[in-house]
C-alpha positions as CSV (number, residue, x, y, z in Angstrom):
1,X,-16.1,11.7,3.8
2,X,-18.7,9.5,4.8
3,X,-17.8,6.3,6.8
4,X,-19.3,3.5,4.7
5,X,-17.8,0.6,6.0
6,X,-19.3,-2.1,7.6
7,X,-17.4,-3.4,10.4
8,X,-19.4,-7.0,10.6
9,X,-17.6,-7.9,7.5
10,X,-14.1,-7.4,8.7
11,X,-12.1,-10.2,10.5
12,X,-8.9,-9.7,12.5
13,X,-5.8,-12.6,12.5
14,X,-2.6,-13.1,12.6
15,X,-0.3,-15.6,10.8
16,X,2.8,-16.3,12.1
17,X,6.4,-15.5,9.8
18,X,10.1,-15.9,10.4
19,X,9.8,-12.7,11.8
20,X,6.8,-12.7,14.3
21,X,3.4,-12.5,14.0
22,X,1.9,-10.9,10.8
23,X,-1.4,-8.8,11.4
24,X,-4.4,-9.1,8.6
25,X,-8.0,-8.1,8.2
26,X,-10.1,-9.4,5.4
27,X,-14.0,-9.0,4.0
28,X,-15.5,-11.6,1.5
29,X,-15.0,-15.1,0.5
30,X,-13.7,-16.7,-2.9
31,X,-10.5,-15.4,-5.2
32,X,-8.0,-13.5,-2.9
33,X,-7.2,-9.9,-3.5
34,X,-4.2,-9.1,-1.3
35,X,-3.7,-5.4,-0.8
36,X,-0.4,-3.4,0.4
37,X,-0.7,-0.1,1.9
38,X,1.5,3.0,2.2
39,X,4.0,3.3,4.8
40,X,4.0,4.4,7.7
41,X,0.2,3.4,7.2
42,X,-1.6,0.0,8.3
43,X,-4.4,-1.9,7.1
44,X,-6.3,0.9,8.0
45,X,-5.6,2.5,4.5
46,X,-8.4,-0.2,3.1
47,X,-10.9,0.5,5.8
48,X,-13.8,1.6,3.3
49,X,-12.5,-0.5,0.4
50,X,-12.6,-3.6,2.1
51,X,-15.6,-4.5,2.5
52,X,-16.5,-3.2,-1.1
53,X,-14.2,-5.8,-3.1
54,X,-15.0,-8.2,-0.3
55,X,-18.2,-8.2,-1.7
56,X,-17.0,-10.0,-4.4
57,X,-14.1,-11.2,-3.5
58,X,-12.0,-12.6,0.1
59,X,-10.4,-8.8,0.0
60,X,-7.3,-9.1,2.7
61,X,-5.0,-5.7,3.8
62,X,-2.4,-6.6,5.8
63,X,0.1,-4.8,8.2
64,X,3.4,-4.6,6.4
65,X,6.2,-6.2,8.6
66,X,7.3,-3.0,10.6
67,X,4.3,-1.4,10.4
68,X,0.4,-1.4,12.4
69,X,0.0,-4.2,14.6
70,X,2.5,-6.7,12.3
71,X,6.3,-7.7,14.1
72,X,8.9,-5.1,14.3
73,X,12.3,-6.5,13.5
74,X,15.5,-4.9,14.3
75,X,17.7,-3.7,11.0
76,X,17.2,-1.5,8.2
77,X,14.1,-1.7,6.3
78,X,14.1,-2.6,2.5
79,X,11.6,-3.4,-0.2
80,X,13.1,-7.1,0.2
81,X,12.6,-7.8,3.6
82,X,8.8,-6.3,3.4
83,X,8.2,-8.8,0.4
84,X,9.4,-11.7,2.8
85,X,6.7,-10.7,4.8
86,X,4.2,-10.6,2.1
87,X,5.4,-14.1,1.1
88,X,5.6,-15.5,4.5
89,X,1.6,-13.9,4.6
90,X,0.8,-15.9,1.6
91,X,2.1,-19.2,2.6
92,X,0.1,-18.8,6.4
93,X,-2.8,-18.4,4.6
94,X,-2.5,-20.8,1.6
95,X,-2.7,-18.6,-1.2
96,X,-1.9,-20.7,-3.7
97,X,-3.1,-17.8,-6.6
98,X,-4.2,-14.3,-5.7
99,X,-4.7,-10.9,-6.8
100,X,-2.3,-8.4,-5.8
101,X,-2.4,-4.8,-5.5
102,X,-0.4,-2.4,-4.1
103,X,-0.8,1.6,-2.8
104,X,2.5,3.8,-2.8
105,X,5.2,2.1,-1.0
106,X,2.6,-1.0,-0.8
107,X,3.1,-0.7,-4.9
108,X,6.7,-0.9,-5.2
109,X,6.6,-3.8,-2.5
110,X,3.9,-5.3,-5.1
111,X,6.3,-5.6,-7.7
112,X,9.1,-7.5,-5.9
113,X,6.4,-9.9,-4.6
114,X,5.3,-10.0,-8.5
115,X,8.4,-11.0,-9.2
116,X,9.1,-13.6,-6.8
117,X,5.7,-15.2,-7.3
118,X,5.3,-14.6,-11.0
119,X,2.3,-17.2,-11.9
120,X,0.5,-17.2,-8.8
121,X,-0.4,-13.6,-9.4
122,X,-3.5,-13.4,-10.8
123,X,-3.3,-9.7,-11.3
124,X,-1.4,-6.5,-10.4
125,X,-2.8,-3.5,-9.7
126,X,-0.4,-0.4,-8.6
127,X,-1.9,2.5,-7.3
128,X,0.3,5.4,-6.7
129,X,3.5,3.4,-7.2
130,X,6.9,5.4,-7.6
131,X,9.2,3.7,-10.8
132,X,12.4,3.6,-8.9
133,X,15.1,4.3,-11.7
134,X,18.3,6.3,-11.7
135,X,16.4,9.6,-11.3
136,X,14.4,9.0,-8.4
137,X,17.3,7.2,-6.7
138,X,19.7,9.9,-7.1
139,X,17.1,12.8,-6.8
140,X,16.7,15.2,-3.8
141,X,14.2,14.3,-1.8
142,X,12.7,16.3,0.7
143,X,11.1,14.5,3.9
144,X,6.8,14.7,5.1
145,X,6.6,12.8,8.2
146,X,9.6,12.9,10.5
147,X,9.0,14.8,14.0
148,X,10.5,15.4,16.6
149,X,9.1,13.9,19.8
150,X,8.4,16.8,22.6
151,X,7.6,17.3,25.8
152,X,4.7,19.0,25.4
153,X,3.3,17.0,22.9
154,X,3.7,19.9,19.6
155,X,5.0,16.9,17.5
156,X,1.2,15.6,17.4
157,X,0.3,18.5,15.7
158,X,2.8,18.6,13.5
159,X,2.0,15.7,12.6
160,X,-1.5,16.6,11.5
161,X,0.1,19.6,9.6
162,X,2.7,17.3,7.6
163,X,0.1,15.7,5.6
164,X,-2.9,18.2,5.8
165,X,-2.7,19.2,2.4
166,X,-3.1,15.8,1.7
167,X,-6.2,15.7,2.8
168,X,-9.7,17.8,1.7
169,X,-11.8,19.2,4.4
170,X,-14.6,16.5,5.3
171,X,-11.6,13.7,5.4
172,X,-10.3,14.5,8.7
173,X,-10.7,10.5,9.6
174,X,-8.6,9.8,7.3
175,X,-5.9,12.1,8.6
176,X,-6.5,10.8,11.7
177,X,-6.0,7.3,11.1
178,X,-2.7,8.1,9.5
179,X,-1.5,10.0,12.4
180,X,-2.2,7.0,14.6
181,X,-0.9,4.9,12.2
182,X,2.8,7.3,12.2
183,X,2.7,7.7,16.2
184,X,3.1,3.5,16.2
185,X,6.3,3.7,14.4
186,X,7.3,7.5,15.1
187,X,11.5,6.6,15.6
188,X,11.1,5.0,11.7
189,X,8.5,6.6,10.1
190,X,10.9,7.7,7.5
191,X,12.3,4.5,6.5
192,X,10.0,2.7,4.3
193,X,10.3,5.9,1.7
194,X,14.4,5.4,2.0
195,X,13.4,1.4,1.3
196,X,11.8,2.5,-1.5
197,X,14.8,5.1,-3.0
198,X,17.4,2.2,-2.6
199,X,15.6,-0.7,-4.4
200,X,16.5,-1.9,-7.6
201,X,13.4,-2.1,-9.3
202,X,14.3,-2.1,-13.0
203,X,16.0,-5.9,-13.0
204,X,12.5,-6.6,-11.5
205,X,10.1,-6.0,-13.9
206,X,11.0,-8.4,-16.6
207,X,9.8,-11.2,-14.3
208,X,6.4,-10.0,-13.5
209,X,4.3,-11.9,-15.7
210,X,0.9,-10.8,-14.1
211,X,-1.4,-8.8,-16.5
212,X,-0.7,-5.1,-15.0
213,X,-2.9,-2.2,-14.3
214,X,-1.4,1.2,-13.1
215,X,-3.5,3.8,-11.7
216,X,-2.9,7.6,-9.9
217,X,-4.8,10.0,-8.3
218,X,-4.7,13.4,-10.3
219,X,-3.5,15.6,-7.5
220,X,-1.0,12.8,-6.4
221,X,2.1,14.8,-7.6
222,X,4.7,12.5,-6.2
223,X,3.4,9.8,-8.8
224,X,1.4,10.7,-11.2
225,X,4.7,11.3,-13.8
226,X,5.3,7.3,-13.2
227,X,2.1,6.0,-15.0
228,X,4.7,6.4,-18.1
229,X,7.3,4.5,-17.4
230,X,5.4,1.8,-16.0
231,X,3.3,1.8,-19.2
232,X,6.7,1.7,-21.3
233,X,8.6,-1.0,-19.2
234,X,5.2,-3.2,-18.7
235,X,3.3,-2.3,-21.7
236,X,0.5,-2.0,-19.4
237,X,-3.0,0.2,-19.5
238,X,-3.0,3.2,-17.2
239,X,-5.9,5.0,-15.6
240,X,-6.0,8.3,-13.5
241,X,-8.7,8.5,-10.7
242,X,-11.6,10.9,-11.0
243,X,-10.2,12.8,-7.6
244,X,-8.0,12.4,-4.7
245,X,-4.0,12.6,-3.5
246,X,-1.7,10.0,-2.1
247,X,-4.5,8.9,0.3
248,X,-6.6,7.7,-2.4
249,X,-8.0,4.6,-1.4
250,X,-9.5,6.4,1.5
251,X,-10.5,9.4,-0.6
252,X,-12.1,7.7,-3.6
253,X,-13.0,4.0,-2.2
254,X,-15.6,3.3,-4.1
255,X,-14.1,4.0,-7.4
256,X,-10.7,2.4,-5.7
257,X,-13.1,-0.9,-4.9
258,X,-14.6,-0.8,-8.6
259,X,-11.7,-0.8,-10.1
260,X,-9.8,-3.6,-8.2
261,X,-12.8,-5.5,-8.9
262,X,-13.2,-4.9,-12.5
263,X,-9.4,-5.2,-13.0
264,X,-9.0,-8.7,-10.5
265,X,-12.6,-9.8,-12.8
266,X,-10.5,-9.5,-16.3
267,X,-8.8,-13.0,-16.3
């Protein structure tokens, strides 16, 4: 995959939270568009698409609480304590209305902060996004990133060889970045998908009020069967990508970018 972004355009901060300090990087000026990654992934997730919505818009990917360069409290993770540092996020920087839009675990943290801020969401988008019902609470689920740290450094590679198939040849950055990204939190990197099989998502959508788009990546197994049932709880649109997996925003970011900006252009 070429590497099409342009690193002027990014700037670095940090807002402060009840937790500690919140890490950001945004691209653009004008309507917010506030994007959620993946766990155990960073900002890094939005490193192409960044600057492609910040063309139009003041495109912002921050490090969920836990996660990149954000705080890492003590206690179990949970989908409720990563919205509070989405919210705190949005009060530091004074988004008083903003687009929201949310990858994976970054989409099921989308709809609790849909929820909670109900008008002041322009927009959803959710991108690879779980429906957390009965089923998928009480399914078996099998487990991609946990190592075992050793001595000789083997849990590197495994690493690599957890998510490989992931990944097409020629997107080895990608891969890359997500390893660096799972090394940062290596005794957790588990938890945020348990945060996601324990939350209670159905009392939750009745309060998002935001007009909703939910998208998938063809080959993204683990999600593509929950375009459905969000269309049938939200009575929104759906859309599968033209290609990639559950790294799609890195695999496909210009179509990623087009559609956030089409979608966030709507209202």
């Amino acid at each position: 995959m070429t590497d099409i972004t342009d690193a002027s355009t990014l700037r670095k901060g940090y807002a402060s939270s009840r937790f500690g300090q919140l890490h950001y990087v945004e691209s653009g000026d004008g309507e917010p568009v506030l994007l959620l990654h993946q766990t155990p992934r960073s900002w890094t997730e939005y490193l192409d698409v960044l600057p492609l919505v910040g063309a139009r818009y003041r495109a912002i990917a921050m490090d969920t609480l836990g996660y990149g360069a954000s705080a890492k409290p003590d206690g179990p993770h949970t989908i409720e304590r990563f919205a509070d540092g989405v919210g705190d996020l949005i009060e530091a920087l004074g988004l008083d209305r903003f687009h929201l839009v949310g990858h994976h675990t970054g989409g099921v943290v989308a709809v609790e902060v849909a929820a909670r801020f109900q008008d002041r969401v322009a927009s959803l988008l959710l991108s690879g996004t779980s429906f957390v019902d009965d089923e998928k609470r009480n399914g078996v689920h099998g487990s991609v990133d946990p190592v075992d740290p050793a001595p000789d450094g083997t849990h590197l590679r495994a690493l690599w060889d957890n998510r490989r198939a992931f990944y097409q040849p020629g997107e080895e950055a990608a891969l890359t970045r997500y390893v660096i990204d799972a090394l940062t939190v290596l005794d957790r990197v588990e938890e945020g998908h348990e945060a996601v099989r324990r939350y209670a998502m159905e009392p939750r959508l009745p309060k998002i009020t935001a007009r909703t788009l939910a998208v998938c990546a063809p080959d993204d197994r683990f999600s593509r069967p929950s375009l459905a049932k969000f269309a049938a709880a939200l009575g929104c649109p759906t859309r599968v990508l033209s290609d990639g997996h559950v790294a799609a925003p890195e695999q496909v970011p210009q179509e990623f970018a087009d559609i956030v900006v089409e979608w966030a252009g709507r209202g």
